[in-house]
C-alpha positions as a Markdown table, in Angstrom:
| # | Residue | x | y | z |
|---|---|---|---|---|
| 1 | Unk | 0.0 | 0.0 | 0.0 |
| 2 | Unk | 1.7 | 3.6 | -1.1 |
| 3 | Unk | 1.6 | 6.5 | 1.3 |
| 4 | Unk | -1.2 | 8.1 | -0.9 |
| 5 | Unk | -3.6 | 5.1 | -0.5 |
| 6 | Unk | -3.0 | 5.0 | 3.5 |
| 7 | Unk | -3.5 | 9.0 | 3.2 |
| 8 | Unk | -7.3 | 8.2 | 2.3 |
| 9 | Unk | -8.5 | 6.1 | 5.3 |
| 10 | Unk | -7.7 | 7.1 | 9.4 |
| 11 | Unk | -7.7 | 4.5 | 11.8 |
| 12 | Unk | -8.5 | 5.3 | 15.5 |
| 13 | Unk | -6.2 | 4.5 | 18.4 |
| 14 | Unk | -9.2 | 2.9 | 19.7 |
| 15 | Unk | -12.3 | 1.8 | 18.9 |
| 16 | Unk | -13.8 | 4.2 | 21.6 |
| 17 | Unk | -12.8 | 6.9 | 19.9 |
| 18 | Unk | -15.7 | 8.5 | 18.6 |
| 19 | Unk | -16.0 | 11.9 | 16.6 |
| 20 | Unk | -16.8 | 15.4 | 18.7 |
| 21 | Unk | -18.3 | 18.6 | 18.3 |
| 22 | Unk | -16.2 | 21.3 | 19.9 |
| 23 | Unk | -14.2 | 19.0 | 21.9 |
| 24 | Unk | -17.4 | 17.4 | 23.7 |
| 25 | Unk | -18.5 | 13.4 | 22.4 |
| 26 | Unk | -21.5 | 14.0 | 20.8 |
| 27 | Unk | -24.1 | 13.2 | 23.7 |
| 28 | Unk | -22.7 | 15.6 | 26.0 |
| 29 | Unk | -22.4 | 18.7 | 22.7 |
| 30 | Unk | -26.4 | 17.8 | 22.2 |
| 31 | Unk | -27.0 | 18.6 | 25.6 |
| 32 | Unk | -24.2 | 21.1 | 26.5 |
| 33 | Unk | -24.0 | 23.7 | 23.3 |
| 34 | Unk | -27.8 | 24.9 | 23.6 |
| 35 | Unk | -27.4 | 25.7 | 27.3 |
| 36 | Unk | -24.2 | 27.3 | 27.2 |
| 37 | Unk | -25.5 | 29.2 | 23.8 |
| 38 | Unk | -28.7 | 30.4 | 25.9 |
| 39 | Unk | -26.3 | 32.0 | 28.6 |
| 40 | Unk | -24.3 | 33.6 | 26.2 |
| 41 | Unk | -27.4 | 35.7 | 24.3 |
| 42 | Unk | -29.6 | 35.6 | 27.5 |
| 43 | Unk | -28.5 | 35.6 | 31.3 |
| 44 | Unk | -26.0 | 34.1 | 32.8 |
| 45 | Unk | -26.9 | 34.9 | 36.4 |
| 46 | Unk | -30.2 | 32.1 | 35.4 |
| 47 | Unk | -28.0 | 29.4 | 33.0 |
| 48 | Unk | -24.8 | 29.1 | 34.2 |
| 49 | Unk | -26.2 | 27.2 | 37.8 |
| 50 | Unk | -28.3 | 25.4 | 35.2 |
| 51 | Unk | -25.2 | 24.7 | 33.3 |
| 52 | Unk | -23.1 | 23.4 | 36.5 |
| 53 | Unk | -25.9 | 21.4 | 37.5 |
| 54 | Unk | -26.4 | 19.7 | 34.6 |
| 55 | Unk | -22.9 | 19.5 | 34.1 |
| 56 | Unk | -22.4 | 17.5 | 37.3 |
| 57 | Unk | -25.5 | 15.1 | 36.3 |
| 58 | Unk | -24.8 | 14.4 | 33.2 |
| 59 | Unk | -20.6 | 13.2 | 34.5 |
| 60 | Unk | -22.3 | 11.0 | 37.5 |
| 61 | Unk | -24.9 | 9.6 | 34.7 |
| 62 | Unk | -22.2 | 8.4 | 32.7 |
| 63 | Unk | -19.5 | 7.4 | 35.1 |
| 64 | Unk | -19.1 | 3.9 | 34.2 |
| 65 | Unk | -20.8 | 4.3 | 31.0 |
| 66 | Unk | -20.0 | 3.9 | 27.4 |
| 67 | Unk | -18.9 | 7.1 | 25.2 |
| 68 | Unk | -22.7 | 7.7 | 24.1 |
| 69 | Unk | -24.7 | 6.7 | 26.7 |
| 70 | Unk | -26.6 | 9.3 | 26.9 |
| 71 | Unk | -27.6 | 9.4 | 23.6 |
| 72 | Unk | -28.7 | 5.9 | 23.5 |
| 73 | Unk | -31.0 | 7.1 | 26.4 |
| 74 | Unk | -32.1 | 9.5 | 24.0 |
| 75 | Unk | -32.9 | 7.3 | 21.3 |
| 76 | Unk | -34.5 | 5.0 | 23.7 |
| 77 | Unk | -36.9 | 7.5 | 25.5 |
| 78 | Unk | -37.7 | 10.8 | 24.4 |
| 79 | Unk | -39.9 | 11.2 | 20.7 |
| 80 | Unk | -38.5 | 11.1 | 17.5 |
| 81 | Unk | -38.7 | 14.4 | 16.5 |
| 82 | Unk | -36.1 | 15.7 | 19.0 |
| 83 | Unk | -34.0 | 12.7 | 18.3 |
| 84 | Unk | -34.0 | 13.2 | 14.7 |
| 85 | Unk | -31.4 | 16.1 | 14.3 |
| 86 | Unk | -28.7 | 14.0 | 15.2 |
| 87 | Unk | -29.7 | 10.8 | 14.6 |
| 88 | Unk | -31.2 | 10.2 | 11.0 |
| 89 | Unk | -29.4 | 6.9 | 10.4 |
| 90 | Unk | -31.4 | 4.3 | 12.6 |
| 91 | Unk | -35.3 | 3.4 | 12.3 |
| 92 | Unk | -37.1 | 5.4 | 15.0 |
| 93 | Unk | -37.3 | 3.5 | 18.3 |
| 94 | Unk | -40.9 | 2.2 | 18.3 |
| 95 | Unk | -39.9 | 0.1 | 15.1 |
| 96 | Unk | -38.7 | -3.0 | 16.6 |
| 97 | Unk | -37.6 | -5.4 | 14.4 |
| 98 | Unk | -37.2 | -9.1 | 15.7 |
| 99 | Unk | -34.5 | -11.3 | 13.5 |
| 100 | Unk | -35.8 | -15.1 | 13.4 |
């Protein structure tokens, strides 16, 4: 394999190692970048204990956890439309489909 052909494909040190949105795994940035974007263009005094808070559950929820926990949570549990920004891949989670 030339240096051009291993160029085109990237191989992660782990498996675990998923992508991120401004440094965050993707479960924590869905929950994260609205609340931090709502303190920044409204007040910070009201979001930023919201923002700790939620902060702080969201690190004991996942302690222990895999990488996107909480967005399997997601999937599982709240309605498809909120789901469906960032997670058009997968059939919605009332379509179960049982392999025989």
């Amino acid at each position: 394999m030339d240096s051009q052909a291993r160029d085109k494909y990237q191989f992660p040190a782990t498996l675990s190692n998923g992508s991120r949105w401004f440094g965050l795994p993707i479960d924590e940035a869905v929950i994260f970048i609205p609340l931090v974007l709502l303190s920044v263009f409204s007040s910070l005094y009201i979001f930023a204990p919201t923002l700790l808070v939620v902060y702080i559950s969201v690190k004991k929820l996942k302690r222990g956890k895999g990488a996107s926990y909480i967005l399997n949570l997601m999937y599982w549990f709240l309605p498809r439309a909120m789901s469906d920004t960032f997670m058009r891949e997968i059939p919605p989670s009332y379509l179960r489909y049982w392999i025989s």
